[in-house]
N, C-alpha and C positions, 0 to 999 in steps of 0.2 A: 234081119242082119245075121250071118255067120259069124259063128266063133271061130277065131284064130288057134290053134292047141299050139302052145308055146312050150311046151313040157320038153324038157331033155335041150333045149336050144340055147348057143349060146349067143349072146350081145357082150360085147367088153370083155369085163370080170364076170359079169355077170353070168351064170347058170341060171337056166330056170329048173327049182323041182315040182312045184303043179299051182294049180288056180287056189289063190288066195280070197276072192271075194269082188267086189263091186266096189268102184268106187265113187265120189258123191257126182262126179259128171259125167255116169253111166259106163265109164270103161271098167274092162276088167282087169283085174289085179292078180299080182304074179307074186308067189313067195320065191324067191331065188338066192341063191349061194356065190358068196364072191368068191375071188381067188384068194382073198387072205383067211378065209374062214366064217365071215360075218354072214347073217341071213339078213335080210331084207325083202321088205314088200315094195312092188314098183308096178306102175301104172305100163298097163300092153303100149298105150301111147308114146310112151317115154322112152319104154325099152327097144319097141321098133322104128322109131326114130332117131335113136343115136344120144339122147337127150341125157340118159342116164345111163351110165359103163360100167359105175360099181359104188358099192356100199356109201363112197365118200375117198377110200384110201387111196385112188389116185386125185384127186385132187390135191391132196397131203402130200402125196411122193412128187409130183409136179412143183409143188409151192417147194418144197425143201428143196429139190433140185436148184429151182432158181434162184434162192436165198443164197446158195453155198456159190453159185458159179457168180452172182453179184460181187465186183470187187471190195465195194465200198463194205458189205457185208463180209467178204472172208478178211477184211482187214482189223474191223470190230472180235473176232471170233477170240477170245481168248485175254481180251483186255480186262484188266482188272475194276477198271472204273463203271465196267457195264454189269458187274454183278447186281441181280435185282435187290433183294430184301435184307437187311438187316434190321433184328427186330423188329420185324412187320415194315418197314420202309422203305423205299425204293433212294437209295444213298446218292446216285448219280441224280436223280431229280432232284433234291432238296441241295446238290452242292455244284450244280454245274449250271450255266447260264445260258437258258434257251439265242435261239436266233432271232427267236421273237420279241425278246427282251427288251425297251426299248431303256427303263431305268438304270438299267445297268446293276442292279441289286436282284438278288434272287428273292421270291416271295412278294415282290413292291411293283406294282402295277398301275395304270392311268388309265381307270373310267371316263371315256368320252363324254357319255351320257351325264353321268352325275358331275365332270368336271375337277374329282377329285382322287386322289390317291388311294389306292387298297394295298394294305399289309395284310397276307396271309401266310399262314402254315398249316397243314394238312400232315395229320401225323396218325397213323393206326386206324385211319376210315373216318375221320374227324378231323373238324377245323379247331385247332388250337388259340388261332388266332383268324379272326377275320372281321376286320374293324378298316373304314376310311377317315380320310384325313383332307383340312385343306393345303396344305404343307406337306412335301416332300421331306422334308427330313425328319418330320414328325412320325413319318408310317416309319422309315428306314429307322428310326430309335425303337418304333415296336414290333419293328419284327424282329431287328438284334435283340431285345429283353422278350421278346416269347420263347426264343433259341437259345438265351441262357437257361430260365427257369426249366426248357424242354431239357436240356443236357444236365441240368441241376437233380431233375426228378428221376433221369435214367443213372444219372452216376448214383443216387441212394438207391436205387431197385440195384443196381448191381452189388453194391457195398453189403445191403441185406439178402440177397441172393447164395452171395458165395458165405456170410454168417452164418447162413442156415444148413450151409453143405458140409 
């Protein structure tokens, strides 16, 4: 079989500048230069069939394109409520009530399987609370008393924070 010399040719973004090496299902591989600057190695396969155009950065510039031209998306752009983290937490999920929701309480949920109620809270990459219940009111009393003692332990980090400033 012939080798292809893809050197100086362009696919997409993609430049090729020379033979990179072999890859594990015998094609050969191309080190190549996008338009935005990035190098990359890409399989002759890929490159001569349209499969791959560039590093990654249009797929980016495409996704964002459609994100911003989506209404329901430029409607969201700039609300306050969609700010991600406050100290480490994502504010809009701990205070907003999915669609999923069927308790009507945030954090209190209905295990089919087990038949019983789950209180949780997820706070800093851990569960603060996560305990079930046979009673419904029973989880909805601890997930309210895990979300004092949480706002109890943050208002003294804060009280000792600005102390020490």
């Amino acid at each position: 079989m012939r080798l292809l010399d893809l050197s100086g040719q362009q696919f997409g973004r993609l430049t090729v500048i020379r033979r990179d090496g072999t890859a594990k299902n015998g094609n050969a591989t191309w080190l190549c230069k996008c338009s935005c600057g990035n190098l990359v190695t890409v399989d002759s396969y890929r490159l001569r069939h349209g499969i791959t155009v560039s590093c990654g950065c249009y797929r980016r510039d495409i996704s964002k394109a459609r994100l911003t031209k989506d209404p329901r998306t430029r409607k969201q752009i700039g609300n306050a409520t969609n700010l991600p983290l406050v100290n480490g937490s994502n504010v809009a999920a701990l205070t907003k009530i999915s669609s999923r929701n069927i308790s009507g309480v945030i954090g209190v949920s209905f295990d089919k399987r087990s038949g019983k109620w789950a209180a949780r809270l997820f706070y800093h990459g851990r569960y603060v609370l996560n305990q079930t219940f046979s009673d419904f009111n029973d989880a909805v009393a601890a997930r309210r008393q895990a979300e004092k003692q949480l706002n109890q332990k943050e208002d003294l980090k804060t009280v000792e924070e600005s102390a020490e400033g």
